[in-house]
mmCIF file of the N, C-alpha and C atoms, coordinates in Angstrom:
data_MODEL
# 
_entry.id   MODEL 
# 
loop_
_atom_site.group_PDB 
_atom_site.id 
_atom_site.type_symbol 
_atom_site.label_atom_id 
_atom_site.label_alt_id 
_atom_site.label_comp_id 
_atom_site.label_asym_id 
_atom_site.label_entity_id 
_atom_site.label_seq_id 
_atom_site.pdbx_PDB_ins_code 
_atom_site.Cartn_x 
_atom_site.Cartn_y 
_atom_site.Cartn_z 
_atom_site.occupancy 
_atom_site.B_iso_or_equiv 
_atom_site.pdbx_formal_charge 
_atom_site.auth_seq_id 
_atom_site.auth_comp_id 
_atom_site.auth_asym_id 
_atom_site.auth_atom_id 
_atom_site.pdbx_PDB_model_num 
ATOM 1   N N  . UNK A 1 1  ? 20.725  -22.231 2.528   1.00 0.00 ? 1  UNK A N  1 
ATOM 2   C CA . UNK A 1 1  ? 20.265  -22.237 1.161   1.00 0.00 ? 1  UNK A CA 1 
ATOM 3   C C  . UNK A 1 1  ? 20.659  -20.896 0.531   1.00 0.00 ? 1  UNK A C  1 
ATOM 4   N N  . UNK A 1 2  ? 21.665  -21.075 -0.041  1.00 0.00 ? 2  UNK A N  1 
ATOM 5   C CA . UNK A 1 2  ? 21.976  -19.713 -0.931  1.00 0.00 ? 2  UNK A CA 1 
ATOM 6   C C  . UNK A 1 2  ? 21.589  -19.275 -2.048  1.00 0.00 ? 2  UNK A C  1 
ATOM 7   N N  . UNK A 1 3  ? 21.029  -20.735 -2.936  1.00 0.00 ? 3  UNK A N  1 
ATOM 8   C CA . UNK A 1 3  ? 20.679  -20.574 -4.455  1.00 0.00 ? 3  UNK A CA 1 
ATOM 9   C C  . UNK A 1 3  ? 19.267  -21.254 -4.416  1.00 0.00 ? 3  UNK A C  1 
ATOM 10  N N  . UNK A 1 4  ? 17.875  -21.060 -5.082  1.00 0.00 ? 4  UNK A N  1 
ATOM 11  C CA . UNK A 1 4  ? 17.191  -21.771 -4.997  1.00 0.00 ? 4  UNK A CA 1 
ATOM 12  C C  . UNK A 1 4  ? 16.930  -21.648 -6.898  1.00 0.00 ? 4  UNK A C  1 
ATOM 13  N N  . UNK A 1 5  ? 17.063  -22.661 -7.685  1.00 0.00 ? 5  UNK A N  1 
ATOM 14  C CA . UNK A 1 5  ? 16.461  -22.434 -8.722  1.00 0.00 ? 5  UNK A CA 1 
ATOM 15  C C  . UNK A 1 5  ? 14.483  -22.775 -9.311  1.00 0.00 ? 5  UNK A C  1 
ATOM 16  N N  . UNK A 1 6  ? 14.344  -21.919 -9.198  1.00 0.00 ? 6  UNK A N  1 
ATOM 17  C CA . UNK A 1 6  ? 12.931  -21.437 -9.230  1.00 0.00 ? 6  UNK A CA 1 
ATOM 18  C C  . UNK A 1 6  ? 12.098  -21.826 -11.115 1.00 0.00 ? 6  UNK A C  1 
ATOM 19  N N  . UNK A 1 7  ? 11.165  -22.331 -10.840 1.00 0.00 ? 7  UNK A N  1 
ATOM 20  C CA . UNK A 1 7  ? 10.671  -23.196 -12.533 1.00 0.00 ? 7  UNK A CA 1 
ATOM 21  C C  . UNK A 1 7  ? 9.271   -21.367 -12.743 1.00 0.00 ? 7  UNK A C  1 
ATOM 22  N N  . UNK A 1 8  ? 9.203   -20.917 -13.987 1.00 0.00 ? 8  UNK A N  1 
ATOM 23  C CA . UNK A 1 8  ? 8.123   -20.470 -14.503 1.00 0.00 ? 8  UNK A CA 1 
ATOM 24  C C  . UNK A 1 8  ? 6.903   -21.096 -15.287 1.00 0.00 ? 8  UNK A C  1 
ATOM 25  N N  . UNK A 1 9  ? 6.180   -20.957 -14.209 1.00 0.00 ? 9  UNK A N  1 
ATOM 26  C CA . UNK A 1 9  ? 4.461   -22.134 -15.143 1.00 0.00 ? 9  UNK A CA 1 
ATOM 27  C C  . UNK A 1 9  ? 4.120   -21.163 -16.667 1.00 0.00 ? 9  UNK A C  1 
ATOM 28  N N  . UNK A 1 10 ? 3.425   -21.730 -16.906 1.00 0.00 ? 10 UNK A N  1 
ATOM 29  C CA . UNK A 1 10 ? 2.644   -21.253 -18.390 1.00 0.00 ? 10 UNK A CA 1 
ATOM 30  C C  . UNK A 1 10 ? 1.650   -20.051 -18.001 1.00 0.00 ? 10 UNK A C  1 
ATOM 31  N N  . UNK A 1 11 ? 1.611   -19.405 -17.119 1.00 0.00 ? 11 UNK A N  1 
ATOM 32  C CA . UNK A 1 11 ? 1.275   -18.001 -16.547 1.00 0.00 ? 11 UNK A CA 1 
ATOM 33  C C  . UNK A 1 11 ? 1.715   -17.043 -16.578 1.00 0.00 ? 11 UNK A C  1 
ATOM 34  N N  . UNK A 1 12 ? 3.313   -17.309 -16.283 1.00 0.00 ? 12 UNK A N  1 
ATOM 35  C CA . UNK A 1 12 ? 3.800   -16.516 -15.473 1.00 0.00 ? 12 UNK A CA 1 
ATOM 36  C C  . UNK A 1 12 ? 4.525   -16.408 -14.179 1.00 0.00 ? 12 UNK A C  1 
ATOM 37  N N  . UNK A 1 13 ? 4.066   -17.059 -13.635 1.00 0.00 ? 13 UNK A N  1 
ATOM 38  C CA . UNK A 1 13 ? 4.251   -17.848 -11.779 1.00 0.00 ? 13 UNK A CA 1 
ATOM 39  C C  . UNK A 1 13 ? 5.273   -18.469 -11.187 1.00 0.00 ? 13 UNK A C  1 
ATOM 40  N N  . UNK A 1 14 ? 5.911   -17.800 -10.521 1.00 0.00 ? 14 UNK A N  1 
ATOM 41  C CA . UNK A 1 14 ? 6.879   -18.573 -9.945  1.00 0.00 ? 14 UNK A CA 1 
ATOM 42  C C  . UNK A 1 14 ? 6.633   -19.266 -8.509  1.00 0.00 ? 14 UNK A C  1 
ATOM 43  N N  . UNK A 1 15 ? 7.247   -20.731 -8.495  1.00 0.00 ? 15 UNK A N  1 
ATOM 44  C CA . UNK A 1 15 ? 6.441   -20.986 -7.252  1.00 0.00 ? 15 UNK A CA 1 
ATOM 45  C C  . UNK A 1 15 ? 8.133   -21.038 -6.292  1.00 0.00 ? 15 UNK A C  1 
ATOM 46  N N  . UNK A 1 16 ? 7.575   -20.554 -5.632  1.00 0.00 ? 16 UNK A N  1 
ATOM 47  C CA . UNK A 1 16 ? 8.435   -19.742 -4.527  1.00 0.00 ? 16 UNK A CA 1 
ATOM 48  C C  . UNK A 1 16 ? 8.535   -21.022 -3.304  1.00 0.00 ? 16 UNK A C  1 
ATOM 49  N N  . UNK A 1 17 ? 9.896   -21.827 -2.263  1.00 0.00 ? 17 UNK A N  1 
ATOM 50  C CA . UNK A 1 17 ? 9.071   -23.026 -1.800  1.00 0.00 ? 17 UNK A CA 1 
ATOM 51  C C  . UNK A 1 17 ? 8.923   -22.030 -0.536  1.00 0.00 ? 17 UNK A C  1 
ATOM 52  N N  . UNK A 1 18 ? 8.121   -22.985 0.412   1.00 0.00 ? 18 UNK A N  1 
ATOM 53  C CA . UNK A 1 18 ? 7.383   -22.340 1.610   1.00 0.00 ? 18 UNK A CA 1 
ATOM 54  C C  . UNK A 1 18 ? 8.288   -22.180 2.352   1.00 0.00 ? 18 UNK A C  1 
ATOM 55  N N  . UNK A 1 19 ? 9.951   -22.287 2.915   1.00 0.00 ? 19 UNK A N  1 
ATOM 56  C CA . UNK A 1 19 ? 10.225  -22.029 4.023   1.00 0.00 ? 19 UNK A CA 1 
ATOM 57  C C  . UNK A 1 19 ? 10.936  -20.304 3.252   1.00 0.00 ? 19 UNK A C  1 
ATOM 58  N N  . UNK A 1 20 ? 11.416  -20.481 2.124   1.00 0.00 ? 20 UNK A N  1 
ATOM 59  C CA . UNK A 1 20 ? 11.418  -19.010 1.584   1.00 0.00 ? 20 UNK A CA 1 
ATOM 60  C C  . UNK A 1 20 ? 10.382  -18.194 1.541   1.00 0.00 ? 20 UNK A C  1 
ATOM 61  N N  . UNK A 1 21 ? 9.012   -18.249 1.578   1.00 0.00 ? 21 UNK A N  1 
ATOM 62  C CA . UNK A 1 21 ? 7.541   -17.772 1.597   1.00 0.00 ? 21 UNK A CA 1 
ATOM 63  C C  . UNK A 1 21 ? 7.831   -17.316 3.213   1.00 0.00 ? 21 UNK A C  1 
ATOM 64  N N  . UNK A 1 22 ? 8.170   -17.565 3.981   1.00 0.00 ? 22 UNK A N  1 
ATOM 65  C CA . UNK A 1 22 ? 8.261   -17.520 5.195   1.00 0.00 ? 22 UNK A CA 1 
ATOM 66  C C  . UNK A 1 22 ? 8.622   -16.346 5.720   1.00 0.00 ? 22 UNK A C  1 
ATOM 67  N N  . UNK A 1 23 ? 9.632   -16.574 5.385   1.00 0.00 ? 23 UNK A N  1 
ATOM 68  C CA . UNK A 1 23 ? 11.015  -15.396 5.734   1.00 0.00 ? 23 UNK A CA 1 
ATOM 69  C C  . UNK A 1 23 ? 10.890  -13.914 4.577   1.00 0.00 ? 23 UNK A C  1 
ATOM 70  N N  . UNK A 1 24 ? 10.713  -14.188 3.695   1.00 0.00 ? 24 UNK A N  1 
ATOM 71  C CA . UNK A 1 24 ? 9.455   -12.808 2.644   1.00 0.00 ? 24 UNK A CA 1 
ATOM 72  C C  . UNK A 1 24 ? 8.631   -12.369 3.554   1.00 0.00 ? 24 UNK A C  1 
ATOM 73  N N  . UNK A 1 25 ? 7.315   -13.029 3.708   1.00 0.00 ? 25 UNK A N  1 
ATOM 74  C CA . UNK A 1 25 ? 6.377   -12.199 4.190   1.00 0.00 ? 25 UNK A CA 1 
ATOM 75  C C  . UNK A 1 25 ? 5.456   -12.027 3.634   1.00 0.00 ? 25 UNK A C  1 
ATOM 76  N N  . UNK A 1 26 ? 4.530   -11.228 3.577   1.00 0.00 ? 26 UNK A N  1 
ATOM 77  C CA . UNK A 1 26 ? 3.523   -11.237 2.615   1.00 0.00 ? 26 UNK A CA 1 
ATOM 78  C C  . UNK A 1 26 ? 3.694   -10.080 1.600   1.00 0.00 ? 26 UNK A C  1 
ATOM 79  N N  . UNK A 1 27 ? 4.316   -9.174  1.641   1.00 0.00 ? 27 UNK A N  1 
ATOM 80  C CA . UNK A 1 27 ? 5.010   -8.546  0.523   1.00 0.00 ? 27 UNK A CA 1 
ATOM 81  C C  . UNK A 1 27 ? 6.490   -8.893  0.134   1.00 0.00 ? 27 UNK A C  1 
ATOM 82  N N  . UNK A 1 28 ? 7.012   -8.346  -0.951  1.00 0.00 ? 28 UNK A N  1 
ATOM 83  C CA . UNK A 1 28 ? 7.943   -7.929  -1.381  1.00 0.00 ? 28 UNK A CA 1 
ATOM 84  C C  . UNK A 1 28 ? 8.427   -7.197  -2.547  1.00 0.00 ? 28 UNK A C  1 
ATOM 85  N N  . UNK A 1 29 ? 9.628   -6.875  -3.046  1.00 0.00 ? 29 UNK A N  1 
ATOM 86  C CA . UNK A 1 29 ? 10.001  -6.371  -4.064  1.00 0.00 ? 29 UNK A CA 1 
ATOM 87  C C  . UNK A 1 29 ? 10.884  -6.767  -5.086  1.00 0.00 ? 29 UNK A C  1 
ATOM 88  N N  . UNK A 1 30 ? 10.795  -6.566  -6.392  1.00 0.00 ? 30 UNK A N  1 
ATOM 89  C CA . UNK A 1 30 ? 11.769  -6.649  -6.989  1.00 0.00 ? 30 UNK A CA 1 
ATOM 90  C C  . UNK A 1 30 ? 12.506  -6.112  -7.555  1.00 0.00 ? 30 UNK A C  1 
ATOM 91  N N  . UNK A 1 31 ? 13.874  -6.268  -7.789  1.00 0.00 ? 31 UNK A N  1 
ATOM 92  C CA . UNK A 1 31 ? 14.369  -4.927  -7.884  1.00 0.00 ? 31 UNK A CA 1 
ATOM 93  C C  . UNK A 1 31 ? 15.555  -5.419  -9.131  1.00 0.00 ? 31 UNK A C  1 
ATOM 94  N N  . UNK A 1 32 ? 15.511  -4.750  -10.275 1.00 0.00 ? 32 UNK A N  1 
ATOM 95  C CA . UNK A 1 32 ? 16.724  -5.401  -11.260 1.00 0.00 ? 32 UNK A CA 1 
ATOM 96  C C  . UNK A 1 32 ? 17.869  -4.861  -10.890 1.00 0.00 ? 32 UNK A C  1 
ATOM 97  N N  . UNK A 1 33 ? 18.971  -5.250  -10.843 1.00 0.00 ? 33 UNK A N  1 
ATOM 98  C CA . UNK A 1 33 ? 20.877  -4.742  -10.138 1.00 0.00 ? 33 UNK A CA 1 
ATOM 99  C C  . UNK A 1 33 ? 21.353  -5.247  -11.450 1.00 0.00 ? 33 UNK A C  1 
ATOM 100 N N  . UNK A 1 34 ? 22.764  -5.113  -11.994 1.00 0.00 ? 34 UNK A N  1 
ATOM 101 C CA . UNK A 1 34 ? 23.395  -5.213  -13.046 1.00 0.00 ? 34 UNK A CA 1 
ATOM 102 C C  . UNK A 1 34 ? 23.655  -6.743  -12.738 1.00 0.00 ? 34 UNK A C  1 
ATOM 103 N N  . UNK A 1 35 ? 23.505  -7.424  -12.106 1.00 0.00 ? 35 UNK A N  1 
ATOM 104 C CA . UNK A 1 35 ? 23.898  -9.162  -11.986 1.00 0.00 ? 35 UNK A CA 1 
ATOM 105 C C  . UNK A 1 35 ? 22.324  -9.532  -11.956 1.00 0.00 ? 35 UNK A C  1 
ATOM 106 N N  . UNK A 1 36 ? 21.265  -8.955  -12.069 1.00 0.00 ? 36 UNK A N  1 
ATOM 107 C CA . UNK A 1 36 ? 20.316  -9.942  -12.277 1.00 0.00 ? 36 UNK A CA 1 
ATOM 108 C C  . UNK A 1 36 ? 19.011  -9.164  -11.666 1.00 0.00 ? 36 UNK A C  1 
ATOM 109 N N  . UNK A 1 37 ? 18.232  -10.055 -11.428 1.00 0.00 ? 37 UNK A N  1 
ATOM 110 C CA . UNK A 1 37 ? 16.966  -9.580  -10.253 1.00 0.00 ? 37 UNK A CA 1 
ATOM 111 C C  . UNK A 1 37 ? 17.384  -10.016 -9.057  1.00 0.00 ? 37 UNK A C  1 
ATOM 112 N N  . UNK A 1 38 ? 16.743  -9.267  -7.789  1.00 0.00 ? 38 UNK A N  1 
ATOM 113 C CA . UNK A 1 38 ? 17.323  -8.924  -6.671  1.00 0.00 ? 38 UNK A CA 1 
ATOM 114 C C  . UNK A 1 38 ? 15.934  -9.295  -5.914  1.00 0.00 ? 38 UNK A C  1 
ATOM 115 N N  . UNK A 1 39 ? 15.091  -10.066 -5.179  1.00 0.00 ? 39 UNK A N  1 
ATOM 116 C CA . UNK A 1 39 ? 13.881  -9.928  -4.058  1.00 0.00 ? 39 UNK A CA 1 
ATOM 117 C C  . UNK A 1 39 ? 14.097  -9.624  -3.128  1.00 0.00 ? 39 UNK A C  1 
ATOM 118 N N  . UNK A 1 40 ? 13.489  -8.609  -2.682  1.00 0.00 ? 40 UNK A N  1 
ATOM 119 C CA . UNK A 1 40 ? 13.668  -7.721  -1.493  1.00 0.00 ? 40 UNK A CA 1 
ATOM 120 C C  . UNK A 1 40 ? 12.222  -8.145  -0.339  1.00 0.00 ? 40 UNK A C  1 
ATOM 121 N N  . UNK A 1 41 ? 12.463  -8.591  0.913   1.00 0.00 ? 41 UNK A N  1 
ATOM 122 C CA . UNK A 1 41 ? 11.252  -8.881  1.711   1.00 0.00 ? 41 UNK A CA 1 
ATOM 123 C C  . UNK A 1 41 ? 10.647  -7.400  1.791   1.00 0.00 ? 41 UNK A C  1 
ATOM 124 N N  . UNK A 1 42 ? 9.495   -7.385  1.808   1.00 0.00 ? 42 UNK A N  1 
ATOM 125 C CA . UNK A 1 42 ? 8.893   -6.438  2.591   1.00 0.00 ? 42 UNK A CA 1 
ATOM 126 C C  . UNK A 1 42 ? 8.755   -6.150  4.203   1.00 0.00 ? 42 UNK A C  1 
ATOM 127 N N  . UNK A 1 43 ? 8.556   -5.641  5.023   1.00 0.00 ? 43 UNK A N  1 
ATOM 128 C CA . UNK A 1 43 ? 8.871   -5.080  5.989   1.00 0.00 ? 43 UNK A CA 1 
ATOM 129 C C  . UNK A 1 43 ? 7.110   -5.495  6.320   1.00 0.00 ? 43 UNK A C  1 
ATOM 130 N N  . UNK A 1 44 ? 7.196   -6.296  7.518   1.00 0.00 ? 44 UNK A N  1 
ATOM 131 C CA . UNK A 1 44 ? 5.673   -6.491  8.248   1.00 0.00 ? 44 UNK A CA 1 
ATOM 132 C C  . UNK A 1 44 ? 5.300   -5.600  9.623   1.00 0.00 ? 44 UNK A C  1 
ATOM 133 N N  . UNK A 1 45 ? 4.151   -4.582  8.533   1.00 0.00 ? 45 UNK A N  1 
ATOM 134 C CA . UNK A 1 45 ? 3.974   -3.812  9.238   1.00 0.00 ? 45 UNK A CA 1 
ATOM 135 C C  . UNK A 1 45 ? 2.298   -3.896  10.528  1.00 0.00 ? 45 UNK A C  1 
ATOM 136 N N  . UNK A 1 46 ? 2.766   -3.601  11.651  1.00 0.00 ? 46 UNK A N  1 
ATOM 137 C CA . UNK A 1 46 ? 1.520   -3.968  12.617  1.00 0.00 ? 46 UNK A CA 1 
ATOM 138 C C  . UNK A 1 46 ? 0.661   -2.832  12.063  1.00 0.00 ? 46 UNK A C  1 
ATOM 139 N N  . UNK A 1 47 ? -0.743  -3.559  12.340  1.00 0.00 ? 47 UNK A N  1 
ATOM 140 C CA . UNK A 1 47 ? -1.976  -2.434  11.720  1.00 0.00 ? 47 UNK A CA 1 
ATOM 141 C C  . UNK A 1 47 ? -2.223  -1.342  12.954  1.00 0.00 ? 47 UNK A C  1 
ATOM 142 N N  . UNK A 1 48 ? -1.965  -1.595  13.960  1.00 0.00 ? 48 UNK A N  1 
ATOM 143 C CA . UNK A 1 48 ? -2.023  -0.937  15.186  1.00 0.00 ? 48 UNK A CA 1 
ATOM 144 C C  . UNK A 1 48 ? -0.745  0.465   14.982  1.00 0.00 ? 48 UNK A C  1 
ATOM 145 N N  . UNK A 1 49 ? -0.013  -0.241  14.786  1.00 0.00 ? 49 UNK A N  1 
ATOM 146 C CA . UNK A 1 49 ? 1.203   1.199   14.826  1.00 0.00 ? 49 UNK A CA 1 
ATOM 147 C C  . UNK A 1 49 ? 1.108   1.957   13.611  1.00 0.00 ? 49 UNK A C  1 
ATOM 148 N N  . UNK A 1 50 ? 0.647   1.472   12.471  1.00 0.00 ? 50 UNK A N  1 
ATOM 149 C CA . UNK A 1 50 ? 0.243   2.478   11.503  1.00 0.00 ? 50 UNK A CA 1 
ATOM 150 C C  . UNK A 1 50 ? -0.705  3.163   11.384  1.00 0.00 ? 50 UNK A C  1 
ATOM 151 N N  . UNK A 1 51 ? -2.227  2.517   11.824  1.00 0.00 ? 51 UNK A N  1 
ATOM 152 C CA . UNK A 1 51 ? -3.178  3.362   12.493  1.00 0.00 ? 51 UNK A CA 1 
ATOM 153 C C  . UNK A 1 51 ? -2.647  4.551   13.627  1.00 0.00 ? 51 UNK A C  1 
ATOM 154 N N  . UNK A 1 52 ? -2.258  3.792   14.504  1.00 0.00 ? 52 UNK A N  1 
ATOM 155 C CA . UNK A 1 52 ? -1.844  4.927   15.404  1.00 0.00 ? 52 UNK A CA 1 
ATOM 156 C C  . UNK A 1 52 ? -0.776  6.370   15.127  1.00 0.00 ? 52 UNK A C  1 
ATOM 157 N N  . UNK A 1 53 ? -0.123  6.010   13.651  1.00 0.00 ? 53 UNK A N  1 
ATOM 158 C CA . UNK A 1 53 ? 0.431   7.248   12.728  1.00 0.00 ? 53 UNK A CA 1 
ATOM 159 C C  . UNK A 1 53 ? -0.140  8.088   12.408  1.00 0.00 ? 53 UNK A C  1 
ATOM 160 N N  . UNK A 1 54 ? -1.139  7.251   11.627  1.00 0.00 ? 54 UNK A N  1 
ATOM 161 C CA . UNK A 1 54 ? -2.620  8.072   10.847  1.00 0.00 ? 54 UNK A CA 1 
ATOM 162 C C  . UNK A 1 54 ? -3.517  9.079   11.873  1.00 0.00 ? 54 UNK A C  1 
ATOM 163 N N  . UNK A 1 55 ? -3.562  8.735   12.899  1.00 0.00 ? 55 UNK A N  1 
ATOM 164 C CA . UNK A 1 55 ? -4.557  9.245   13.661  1.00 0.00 ? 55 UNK A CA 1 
ATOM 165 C C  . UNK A 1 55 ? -3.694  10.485  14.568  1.00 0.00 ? 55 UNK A C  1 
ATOM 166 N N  . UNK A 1 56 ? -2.363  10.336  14.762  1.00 0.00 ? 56 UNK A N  1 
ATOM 167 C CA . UNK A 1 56 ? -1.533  11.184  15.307  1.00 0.00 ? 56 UNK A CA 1 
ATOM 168 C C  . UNK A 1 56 ? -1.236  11.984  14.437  1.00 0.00 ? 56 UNK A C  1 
ATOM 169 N N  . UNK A 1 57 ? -0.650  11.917  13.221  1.00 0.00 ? 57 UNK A N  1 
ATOM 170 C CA . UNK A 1 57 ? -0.138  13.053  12.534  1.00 0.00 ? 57 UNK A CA 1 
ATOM 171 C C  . UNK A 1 57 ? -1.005  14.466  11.845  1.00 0.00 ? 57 UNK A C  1 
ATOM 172 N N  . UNK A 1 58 ? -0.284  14.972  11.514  1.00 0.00 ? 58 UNK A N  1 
ATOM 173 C CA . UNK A 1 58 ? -0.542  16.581  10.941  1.00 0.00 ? 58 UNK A CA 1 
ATOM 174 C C  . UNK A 1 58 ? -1.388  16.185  10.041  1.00 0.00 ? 58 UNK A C  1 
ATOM 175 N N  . UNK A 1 59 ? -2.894  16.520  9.983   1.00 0.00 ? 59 UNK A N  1 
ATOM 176 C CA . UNK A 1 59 ? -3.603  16.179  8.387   1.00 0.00 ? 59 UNK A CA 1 
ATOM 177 C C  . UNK A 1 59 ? -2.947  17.269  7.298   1.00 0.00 ? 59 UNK A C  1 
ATOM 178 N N  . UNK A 1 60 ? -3.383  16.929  6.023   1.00 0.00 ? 60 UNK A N  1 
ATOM 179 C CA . UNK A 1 60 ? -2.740  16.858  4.802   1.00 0.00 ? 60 UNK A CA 1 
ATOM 180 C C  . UNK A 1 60 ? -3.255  18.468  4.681   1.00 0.00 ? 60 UNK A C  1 
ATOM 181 N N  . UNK A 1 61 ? -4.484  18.781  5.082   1.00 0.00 ? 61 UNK A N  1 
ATOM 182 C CA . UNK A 1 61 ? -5.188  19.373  4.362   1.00 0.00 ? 61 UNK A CA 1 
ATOM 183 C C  . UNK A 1 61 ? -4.781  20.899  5.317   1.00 0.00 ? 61 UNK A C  1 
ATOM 184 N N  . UNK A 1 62 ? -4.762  22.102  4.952   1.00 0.00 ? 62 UNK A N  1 
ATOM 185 C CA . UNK A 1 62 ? -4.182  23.094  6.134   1.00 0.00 ? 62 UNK A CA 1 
ATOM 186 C C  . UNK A 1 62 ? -4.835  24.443  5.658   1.00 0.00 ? 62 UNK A C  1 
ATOM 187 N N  . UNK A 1 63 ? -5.273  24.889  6.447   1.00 0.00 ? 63 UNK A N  1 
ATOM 188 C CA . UNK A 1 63 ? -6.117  26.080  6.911   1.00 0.00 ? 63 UNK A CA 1 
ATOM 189 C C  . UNK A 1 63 ? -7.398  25.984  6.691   1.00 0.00 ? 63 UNK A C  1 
ATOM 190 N N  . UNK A 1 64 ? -8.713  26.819  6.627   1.00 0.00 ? 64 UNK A N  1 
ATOM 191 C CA . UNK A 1 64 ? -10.116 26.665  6.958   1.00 0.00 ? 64 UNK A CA 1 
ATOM 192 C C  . UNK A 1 64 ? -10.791 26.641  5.904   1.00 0.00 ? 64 UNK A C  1 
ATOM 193 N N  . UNK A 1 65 ? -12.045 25.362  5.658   1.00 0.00 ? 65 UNK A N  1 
ATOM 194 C CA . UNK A 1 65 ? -12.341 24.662  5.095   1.00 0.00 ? 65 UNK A CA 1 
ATOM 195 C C  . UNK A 1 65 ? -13.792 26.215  4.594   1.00 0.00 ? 65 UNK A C  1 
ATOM 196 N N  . UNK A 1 66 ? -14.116 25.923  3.654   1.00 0.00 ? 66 UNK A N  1 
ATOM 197 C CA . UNK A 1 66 ? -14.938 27.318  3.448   1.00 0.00 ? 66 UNK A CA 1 
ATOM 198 C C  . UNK A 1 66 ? -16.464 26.562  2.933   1.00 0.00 ? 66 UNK A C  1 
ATOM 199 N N  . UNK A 1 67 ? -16.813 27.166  4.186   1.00 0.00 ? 67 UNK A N  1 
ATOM 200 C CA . UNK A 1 67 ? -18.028 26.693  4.567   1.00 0.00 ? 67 UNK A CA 1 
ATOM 201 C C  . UNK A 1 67 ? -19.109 27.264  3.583   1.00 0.00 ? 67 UNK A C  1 
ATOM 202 N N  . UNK A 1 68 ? -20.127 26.777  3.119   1.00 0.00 ? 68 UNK A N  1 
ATOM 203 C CA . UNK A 1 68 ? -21.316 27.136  2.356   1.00 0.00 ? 68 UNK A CA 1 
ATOM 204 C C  . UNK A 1 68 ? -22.301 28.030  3.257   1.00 0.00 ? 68 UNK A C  1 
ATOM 205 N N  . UNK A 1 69 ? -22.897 29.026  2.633   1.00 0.00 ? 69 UNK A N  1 
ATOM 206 C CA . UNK A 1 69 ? -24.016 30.019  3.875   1.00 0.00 ? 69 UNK A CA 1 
ATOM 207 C C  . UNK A 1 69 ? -25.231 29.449  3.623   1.00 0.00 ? 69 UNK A C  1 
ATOM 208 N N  . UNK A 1 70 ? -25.696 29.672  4.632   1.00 0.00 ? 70 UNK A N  1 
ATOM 209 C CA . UNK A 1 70 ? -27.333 28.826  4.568   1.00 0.00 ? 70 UNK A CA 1 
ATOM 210 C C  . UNK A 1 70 ? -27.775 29.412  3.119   1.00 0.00 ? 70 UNK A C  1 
ATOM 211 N N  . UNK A 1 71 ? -27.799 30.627  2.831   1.00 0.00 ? 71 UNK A N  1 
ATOM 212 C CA . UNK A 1 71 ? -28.451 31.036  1.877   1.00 0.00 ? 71 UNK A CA 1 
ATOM 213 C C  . UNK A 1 71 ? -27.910 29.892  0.535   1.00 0.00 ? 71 UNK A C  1 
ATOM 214 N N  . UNK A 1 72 ? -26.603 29.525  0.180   1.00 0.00 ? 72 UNK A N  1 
ATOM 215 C CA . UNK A 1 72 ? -26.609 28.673  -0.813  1.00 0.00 ? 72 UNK A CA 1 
ATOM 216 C C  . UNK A 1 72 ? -26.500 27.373  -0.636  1.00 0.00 ? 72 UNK A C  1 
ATOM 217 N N  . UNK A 1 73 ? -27.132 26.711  0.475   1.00 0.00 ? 73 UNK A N  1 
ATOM 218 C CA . UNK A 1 73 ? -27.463 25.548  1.204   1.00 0.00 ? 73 UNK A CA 1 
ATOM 219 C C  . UNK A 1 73 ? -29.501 25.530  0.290   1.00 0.00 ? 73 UNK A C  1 
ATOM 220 N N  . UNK A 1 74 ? -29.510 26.609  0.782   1.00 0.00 ? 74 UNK A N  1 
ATOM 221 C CA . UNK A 1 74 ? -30.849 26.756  0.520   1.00 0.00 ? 74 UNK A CA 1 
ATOM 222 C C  . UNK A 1 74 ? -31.419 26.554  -1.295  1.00 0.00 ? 74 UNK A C  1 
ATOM 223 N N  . UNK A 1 75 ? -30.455 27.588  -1.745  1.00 0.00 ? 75 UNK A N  1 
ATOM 224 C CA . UNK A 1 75 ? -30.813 27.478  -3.420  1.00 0.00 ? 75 UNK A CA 1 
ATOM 225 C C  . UNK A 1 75 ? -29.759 26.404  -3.849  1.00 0.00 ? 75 UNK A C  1 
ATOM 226 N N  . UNK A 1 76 ? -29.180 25.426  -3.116  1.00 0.00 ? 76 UNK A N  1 
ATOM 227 C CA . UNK A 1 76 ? -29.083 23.895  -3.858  1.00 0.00 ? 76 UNK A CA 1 
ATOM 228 C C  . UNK A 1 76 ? -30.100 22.961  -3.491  1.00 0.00 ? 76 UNK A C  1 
ATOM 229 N N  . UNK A 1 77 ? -30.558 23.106  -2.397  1.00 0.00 ? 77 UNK A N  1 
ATOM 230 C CA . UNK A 1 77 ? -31.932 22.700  -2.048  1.00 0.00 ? 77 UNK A CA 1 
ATOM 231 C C  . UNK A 1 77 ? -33.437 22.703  -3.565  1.00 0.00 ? 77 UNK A C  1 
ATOM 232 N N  . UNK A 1 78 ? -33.449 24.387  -2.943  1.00 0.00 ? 78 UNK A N  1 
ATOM 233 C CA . UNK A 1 78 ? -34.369 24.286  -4.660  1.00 0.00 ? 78 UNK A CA 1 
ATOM 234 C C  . UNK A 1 78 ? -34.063 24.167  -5.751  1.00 0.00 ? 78 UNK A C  1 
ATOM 235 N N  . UNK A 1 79 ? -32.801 23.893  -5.842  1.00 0.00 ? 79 UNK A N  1 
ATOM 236 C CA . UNK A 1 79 ? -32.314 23.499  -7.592  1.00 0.00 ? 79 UNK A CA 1 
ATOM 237 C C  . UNK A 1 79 ? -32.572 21.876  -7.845  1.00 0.00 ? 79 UNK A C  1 
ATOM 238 N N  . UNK A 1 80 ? -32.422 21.246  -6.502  1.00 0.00 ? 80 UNK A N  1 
ATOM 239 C CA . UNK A 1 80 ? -32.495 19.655  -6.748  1.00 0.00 ? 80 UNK A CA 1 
ATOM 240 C C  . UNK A 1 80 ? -34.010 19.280  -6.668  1.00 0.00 ? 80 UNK A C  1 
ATOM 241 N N  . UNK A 1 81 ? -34.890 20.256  -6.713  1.00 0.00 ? 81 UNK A N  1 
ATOM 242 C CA . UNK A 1 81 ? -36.247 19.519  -6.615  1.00 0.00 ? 81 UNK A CA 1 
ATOM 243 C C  . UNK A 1 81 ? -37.031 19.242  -8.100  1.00 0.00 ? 81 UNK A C  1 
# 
């Protein structure tokens, strides 16, 4: 299937048929090129290997977090009463 011609509902909506839904994925993109619009699948990503990115890499945030002294722990204490 090289060409699929695709109908627009009174929405907006294109209904896409299911063995093309397939092979997409649950994302994708679109992308305009000088011959037209272009759909690009998205890339199915496991939740396991991206978690396991998140939890391995360098956090965002870098050098020491500046801690509050009891003393102004204390007078936000009595300001909220």
């Amino acid at each position: 299937m090289e060409q699929v011609n695709l109908k627009i509902d009174s929405k907006g909506r294109m209904c896409i048929p299911a063995e093309i839904r397939e092979e997409i994925g649950d994302t994708a993109t679109i992308k305009r090129t000088p011959q037209g619009f272009l759909l690009i699948p998205g890339k199915r990503e496991d939740f396991l290997e991206e978690f396991k990115k998140l939890i391995t890499s360098e956090p965002k945030r870098k050098g020491k977090p500046n801690l509050a002294t009891p003393e102004e722990m204390k007078s936000v204490w009595r300001t909220a009463k």
